[in-house]
C-alpha positions in Angstrom: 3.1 1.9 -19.6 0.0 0.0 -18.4 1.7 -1.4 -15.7 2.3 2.0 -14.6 -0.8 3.0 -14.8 -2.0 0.1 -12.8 0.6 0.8 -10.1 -1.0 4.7 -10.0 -4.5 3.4 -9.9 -3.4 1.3 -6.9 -1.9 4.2 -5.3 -4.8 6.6 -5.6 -7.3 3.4 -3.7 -4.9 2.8 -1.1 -4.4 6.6 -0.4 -8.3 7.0 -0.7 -8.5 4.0 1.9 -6.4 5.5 4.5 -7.8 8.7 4.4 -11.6 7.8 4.2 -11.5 4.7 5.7 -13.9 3.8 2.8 -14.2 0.0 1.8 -12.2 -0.8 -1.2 -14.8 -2.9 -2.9 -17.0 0.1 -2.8 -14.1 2.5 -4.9 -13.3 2.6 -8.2 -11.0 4.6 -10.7 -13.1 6.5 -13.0 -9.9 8.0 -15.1 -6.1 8.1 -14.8 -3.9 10.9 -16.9 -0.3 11.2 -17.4 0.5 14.2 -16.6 4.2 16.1 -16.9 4.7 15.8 -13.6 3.1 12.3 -12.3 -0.6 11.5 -13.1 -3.7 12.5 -12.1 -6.9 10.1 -11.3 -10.6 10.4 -10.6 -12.6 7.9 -8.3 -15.7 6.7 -7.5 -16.2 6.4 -3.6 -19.1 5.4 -2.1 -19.0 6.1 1.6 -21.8 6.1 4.6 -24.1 9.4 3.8 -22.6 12.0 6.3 -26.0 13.9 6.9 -28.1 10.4 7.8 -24.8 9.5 9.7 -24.8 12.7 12.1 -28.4 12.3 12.8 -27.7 9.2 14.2 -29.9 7.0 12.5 -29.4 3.8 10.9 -29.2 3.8 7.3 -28.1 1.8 4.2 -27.8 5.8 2.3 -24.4 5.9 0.6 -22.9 9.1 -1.3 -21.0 8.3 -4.3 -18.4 10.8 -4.6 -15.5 11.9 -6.9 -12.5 12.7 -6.0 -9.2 13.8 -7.9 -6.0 12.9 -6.7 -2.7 14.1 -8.0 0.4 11.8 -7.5 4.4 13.2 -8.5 6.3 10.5 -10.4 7.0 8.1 -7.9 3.7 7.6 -6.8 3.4 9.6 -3.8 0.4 11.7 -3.2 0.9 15.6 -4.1 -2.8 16.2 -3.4 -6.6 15.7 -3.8 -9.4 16.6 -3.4 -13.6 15.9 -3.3 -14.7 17.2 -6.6 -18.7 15.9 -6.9 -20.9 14.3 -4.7 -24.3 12.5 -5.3 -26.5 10.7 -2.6 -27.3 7.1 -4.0 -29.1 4.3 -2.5 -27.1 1.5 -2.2 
């Protein structure tokens, strides 16, 4: 089973990396649930603050958010979703 549950994590960061285009280093998997139909996960992604971003100003601000992503049983991305965010300094 841990194996498994590796190859979900994995999933979800890679997903999470496409879609964001967020550096890997700077995700992590807060929880991962078995679920009847695949698994569900929670991450940690810290990503380029989007308010200091669209005012054009330079900026080491980063928002740590969490996101929830759903995967079926073959690890393929059913859906997700940003669930909290929280501006941090990096």
């Amino acid at each position: 089973m841990t194996m498994i549950i590796e190859e979900a994590d994995k999933a979800v960061i890679d997903f999470l990396n496409r879609i964001l285009h967020a550096d890997k280093d700077k995700m992590k998997i807060i929880k991962t649930t078995k679920t009847d139909r695949g698994w569900t996960a929670e991450a940690e992604v810290f990503e380029e603050s989007g308010f200091i971003k669209s005012l054009g100003l330079p900026t080491r601000v980063q928002d740590r958010n969490i996101y929830t992503v759903t995967l079926d049983g073959n690890l393929e991305v059913i859906s997700y979703e940003q669930v909290g965010r929280k501006g941090d300094m990096e």
